[in-house]
MILUM-732739 format. One record per residue (C-alpha): residue in three letters; x, z, y. Coordinates in nm, 2 decimals. Each point is the difference from the previous one (the first is absolute). Example, Ala and Ser with C-alpha at 12.3 -4.5 7.8 and 13.67 -1.06 7.14 Angstrom:
2
{type->ALA&u->1.23&w->0.78&v->-0.45} $
{type->SER&u->0.14&w->-0.07&v->0.34} $
//
This chain:
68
{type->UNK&u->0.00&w->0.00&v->0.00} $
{type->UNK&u->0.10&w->-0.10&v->0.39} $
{type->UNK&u->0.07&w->0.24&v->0.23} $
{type->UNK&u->-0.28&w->0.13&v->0.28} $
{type->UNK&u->0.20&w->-0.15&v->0.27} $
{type->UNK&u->0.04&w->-0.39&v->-0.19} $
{type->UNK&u->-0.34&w->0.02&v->-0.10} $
{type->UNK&u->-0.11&w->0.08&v->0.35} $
{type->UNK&u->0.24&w->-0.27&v->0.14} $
{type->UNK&u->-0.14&w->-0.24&v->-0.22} $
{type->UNK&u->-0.39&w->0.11&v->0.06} $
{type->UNK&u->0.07&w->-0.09&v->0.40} $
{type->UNK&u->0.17&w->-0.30&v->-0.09} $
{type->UNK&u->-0.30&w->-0.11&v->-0.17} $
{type->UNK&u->-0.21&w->0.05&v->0.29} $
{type->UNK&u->0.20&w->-0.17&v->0.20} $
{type->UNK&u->-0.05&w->-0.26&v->-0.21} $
{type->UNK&u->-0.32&w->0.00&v->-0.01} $
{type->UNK&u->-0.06&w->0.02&v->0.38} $
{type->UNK&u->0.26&w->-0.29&v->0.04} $
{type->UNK&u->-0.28&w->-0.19&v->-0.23} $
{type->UNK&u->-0.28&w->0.11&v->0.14} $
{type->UNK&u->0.14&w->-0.11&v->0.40} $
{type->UNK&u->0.14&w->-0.36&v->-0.15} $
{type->UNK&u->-0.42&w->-0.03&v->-0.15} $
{type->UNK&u->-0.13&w->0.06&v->0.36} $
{type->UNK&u->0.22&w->-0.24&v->0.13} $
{type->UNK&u->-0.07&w->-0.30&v->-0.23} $
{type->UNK&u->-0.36&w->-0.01&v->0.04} $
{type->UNK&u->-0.06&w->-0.16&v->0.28} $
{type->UNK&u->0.27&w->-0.25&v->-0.10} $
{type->UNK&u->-0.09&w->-0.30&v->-0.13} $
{type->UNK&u->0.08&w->-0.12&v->-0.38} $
{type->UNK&u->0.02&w->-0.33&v->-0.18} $
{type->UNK&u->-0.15&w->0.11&v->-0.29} $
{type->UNK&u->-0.25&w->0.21&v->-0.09} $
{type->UNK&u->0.07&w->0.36&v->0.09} $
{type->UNK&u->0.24&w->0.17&v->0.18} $
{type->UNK&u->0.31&w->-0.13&v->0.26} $
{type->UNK&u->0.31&w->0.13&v->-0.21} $
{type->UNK&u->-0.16&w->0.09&v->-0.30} $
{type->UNK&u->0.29&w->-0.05&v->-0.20} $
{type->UNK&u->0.24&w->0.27&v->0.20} $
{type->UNK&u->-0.32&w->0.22&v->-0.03} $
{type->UNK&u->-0.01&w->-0.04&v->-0.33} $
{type->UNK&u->0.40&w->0.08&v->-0.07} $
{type->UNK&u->-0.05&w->0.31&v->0.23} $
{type->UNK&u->-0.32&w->0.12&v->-0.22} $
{type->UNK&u->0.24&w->-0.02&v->-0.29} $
{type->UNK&u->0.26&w->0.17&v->0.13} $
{type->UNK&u->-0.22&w->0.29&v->0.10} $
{type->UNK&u->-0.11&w->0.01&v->-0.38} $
{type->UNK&u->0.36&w->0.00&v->-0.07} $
{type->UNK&u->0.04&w->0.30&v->0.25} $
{type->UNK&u->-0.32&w->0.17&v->-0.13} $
{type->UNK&u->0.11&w->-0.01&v->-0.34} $
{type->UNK&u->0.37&w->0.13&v->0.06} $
{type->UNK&u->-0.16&w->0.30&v->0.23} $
{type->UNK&u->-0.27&w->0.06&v->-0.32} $
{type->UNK&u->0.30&w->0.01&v->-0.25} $
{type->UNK&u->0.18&w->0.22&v->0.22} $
{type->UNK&u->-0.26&w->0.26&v->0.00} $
{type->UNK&u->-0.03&w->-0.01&v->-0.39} $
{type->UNK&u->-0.23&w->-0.24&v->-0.10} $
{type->UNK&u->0.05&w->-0.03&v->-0.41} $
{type->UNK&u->-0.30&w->-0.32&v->-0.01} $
{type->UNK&u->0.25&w->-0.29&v->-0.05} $
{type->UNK&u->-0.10&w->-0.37&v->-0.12} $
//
C-alpha cells in the first residue's frame, strides 16, 4: 500500500485532471466540427483515457484487490 501523502498527491492530480477536461469541454462546444459530434473529439477522447489510466493507478494505490 502507497503512502497518505502519494495517495493524496495522486487524488489532486486527478482532479486536476478532471477539471483540465471539464474547461477544454466548455470550450469546444460552441466550435464548429466536421463531423458529427464534438471539435477535437479525438484529444478529448486520449484525455478521457488518461484519466481512467489516473483513476485506476490512484484506485490500486488505495488497495483495490478487483483486477481483470
Amino acid at each position: 500500500m502507497s503512502s497518505k501523502a502519494e495517495i493524496s498527491a495522486q487524488a489532486i492530480f486527478v482532479k486536476e485532471l478532471a477539471a483540465r477536461l471539464q474547461k477544454d469541454i466548455e470550450s469546444n462546444q460552441g466550435k464548429p466540427s466536421v463531423y458529427n459530434g464534438m471539435a477535437n473529439h479525438t484529444q478529448l477522447q486520449s484525455d478521457i483515457k488518461r484519466l481512467r489510466r489516473e483513476l485506476m493507478e490512484l484506485s490500486n494505490m488505495i488497495g483495490c484487490q478487483y483486477r481483470r
